[in-house]
Z-matrix of the N, CA and C atoms (Angstrom, degrees):
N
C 1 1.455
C 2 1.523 1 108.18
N 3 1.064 2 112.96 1 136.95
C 4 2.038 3 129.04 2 174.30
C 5 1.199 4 85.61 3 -35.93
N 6 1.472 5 141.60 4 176.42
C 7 1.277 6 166.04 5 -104.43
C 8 1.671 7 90.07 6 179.95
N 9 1.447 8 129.11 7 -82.80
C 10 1.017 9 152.72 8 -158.20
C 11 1.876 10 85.22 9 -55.83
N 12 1.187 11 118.02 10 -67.83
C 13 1.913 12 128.57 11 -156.12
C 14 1.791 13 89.71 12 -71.04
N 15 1.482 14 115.62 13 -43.98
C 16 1.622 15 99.68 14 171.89
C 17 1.201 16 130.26 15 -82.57
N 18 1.962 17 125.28 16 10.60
C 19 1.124 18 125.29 17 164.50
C 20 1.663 19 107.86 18 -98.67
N 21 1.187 20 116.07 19 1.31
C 22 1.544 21 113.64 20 -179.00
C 23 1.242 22 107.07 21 -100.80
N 24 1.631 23 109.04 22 -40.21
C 25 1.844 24 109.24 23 -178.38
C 26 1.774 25 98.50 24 -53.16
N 27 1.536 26 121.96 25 -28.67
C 28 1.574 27 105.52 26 -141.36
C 29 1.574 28 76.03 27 -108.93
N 30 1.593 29 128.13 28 -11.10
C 31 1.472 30 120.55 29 165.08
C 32 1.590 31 108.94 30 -75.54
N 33 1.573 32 123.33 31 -20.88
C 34 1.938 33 121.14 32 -171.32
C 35 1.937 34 87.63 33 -89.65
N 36 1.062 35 131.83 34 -45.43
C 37 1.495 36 126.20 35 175.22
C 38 1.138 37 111.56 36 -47.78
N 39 1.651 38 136.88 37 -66.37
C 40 1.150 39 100.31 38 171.05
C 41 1.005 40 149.29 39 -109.21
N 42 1.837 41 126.39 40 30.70
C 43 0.718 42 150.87 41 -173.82
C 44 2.042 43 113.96 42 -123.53
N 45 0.809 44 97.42 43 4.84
C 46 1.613 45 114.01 44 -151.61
C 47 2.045 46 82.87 45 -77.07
N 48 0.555 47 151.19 46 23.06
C 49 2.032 48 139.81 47 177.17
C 50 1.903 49 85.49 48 -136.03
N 51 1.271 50 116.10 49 -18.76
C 52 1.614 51 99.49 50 173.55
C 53 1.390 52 102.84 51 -82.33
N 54 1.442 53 120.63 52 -52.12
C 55 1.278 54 137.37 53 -152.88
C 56 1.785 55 100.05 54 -77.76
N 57 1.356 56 124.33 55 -45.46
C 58 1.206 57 97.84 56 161.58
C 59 1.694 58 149.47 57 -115.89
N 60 1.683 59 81.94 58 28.35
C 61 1.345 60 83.48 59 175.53
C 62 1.703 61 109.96 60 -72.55
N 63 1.487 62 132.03 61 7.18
C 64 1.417 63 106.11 62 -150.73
C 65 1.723 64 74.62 63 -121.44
N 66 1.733 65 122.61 64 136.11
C 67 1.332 66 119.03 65 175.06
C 68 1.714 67 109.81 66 -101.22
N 69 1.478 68 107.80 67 98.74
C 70 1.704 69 107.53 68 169.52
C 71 1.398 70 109.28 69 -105.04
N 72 1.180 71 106.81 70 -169.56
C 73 1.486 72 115.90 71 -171.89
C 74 1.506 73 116.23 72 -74.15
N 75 1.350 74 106.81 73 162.37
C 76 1.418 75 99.33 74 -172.74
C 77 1.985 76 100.20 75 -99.73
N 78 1.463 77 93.70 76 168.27
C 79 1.542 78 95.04 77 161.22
C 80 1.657 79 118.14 78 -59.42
N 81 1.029 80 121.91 79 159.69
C 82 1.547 81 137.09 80 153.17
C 83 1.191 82 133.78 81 -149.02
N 84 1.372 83 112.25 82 155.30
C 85 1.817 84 104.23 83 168.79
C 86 1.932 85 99.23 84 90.08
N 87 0.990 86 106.49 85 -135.22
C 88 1.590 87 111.17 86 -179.25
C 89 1.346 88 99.15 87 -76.12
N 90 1.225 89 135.67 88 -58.50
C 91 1.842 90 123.82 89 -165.27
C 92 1.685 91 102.36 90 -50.77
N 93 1.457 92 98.16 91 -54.51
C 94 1.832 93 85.89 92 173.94
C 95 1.517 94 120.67 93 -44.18
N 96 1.212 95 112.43 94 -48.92
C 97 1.603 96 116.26 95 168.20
C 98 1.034 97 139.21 96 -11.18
N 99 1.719 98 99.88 97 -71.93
C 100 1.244 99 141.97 98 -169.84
C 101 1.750 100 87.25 99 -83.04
N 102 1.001 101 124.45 100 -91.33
C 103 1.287 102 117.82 101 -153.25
C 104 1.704 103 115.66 102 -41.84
N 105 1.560 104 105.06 103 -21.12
C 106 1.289 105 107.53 104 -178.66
C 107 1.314 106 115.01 105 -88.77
N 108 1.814 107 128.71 106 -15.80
C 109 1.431 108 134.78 107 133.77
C 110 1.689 109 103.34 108 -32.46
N 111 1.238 110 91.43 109 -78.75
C 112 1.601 111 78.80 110 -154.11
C 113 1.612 112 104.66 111 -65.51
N 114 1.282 113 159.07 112 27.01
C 115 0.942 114 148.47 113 123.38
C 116 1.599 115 141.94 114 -42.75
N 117 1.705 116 94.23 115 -42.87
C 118 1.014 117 121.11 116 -176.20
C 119 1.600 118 125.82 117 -86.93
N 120 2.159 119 92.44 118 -13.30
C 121 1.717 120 99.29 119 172.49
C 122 1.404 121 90.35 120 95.31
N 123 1.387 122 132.71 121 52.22
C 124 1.644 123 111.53 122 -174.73
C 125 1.478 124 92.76 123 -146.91
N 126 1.442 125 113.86 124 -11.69
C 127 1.478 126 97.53 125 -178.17
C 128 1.691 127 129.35 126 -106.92
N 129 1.281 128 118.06 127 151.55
C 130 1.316 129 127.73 128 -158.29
C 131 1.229 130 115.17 129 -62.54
N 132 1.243 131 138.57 130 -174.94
C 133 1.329 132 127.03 131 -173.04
C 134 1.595 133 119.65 132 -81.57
N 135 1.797 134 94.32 133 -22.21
C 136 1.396 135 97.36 134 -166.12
C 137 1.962 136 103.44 135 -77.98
N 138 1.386 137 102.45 136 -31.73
C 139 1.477 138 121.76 137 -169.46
C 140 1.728 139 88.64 138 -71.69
N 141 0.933 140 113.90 139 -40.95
C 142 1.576 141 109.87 140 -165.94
C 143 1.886 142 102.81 141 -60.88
N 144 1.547 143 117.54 142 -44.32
C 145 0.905 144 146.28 143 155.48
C 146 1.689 145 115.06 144 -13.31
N 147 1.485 146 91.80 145 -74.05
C 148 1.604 147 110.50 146 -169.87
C 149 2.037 148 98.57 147 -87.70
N 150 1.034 149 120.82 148 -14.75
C 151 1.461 150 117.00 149 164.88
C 152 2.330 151 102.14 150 -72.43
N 153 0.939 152 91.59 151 -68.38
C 154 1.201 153 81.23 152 -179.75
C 155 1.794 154 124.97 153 -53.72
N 156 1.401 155 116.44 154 -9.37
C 157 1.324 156 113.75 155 179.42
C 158 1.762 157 93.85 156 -89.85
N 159 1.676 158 130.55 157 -35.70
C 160 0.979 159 137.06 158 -175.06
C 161 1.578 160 95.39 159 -56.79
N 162 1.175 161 126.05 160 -59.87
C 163 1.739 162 117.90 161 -157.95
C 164 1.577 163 96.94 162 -71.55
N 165 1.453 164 120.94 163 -31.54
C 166 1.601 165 112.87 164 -179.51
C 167 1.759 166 104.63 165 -59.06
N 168 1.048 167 119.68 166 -29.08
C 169 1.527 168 134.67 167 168.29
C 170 1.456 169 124.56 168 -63.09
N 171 1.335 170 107.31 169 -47.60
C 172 1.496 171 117.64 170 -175.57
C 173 1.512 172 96.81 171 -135.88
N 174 1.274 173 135.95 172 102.27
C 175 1.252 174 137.83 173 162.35
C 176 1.053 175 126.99 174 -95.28
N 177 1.555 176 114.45 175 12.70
C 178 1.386 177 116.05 176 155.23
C 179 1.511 178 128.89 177 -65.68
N 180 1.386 179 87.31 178 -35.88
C 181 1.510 180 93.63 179 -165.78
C 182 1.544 181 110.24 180 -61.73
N 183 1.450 182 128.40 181 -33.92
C 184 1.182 183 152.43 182 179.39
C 185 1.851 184 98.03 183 -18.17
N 186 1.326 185 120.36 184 -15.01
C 187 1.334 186 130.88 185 -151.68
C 188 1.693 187 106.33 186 -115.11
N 189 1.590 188 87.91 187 -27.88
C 190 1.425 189 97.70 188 163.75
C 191 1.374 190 117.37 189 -79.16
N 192 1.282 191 105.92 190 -53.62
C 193 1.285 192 119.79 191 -171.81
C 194 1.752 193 121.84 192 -52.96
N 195 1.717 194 108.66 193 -22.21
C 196 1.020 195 145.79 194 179.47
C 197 1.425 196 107.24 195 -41.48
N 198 1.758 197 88.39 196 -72.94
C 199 1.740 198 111.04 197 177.46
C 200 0.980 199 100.06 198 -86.16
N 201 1.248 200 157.31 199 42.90
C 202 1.402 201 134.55 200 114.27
C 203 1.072 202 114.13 201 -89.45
N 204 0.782 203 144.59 202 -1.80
C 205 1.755 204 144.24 203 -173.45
C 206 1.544 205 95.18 204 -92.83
N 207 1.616 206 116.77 205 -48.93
C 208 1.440 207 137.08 206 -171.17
C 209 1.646 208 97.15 207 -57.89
N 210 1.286 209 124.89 208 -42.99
C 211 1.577 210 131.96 209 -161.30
C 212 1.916 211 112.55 210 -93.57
N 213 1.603 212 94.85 211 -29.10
C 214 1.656 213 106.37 212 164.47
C 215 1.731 214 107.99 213 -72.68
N 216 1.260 215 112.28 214 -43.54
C 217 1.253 216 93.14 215 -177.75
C 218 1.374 217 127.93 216 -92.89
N 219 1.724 218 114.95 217 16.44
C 220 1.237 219 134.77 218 159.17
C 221 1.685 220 112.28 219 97.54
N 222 1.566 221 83.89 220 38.24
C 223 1.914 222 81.01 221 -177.30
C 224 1.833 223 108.37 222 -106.64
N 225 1.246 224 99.77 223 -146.46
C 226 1.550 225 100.13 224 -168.21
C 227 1.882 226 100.82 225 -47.49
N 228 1.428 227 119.00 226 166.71
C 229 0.799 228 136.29 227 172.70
C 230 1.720 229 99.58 228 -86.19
N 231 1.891 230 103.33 229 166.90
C 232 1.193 231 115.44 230 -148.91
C 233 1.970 232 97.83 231 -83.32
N 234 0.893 233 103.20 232 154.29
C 235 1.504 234 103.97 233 175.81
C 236 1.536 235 109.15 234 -59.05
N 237 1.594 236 124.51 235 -173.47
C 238 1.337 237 106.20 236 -178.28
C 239 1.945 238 80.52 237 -109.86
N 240 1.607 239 90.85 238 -177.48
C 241 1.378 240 84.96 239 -169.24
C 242 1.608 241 94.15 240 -133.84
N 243 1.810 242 103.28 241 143.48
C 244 1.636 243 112.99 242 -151.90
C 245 1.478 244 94.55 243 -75.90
């Protein structure tokens, strides 16, 4: 498992009732992209790079990014979105 995707799953466990109780915006456009590369295990080192400077930026999304990792590796389907 990525390093980076198994320090966030074991950062949404125990932190996961802070992280999603608060509803902000989601990524779009290229950050969705990218973050959904690197979810899926597809992105390069440098992209992997600039995803992790993005969530130090926006750590909401971390919640998004969550369930995609959850939906690449064939688990529950995605929540609906408000």
């Amino acid at each position: 498992m990525n390093s980076e995707i198994k320090i966030l799953l074991e950062f949404l466990e125990r932190f996961g009732p802070e992280v999603t109780a608060h509803q902000l915006p989601e990524p779009r456009g290229d950050a969705a992209a990218k973050l959904d590369r690197f979810a899926r295990g597809l992105s390069s080192e440098d992209e992997r790079e600039e995803v992790c400077s993005m969530l130090r930026m926006h750590p909401a999304w971390l919640r998004w990014l969550a369930d995609r990792v959850k939906l690449a590796r064939g688990g529950d389907s995605l929540p609906a979105s408000n």
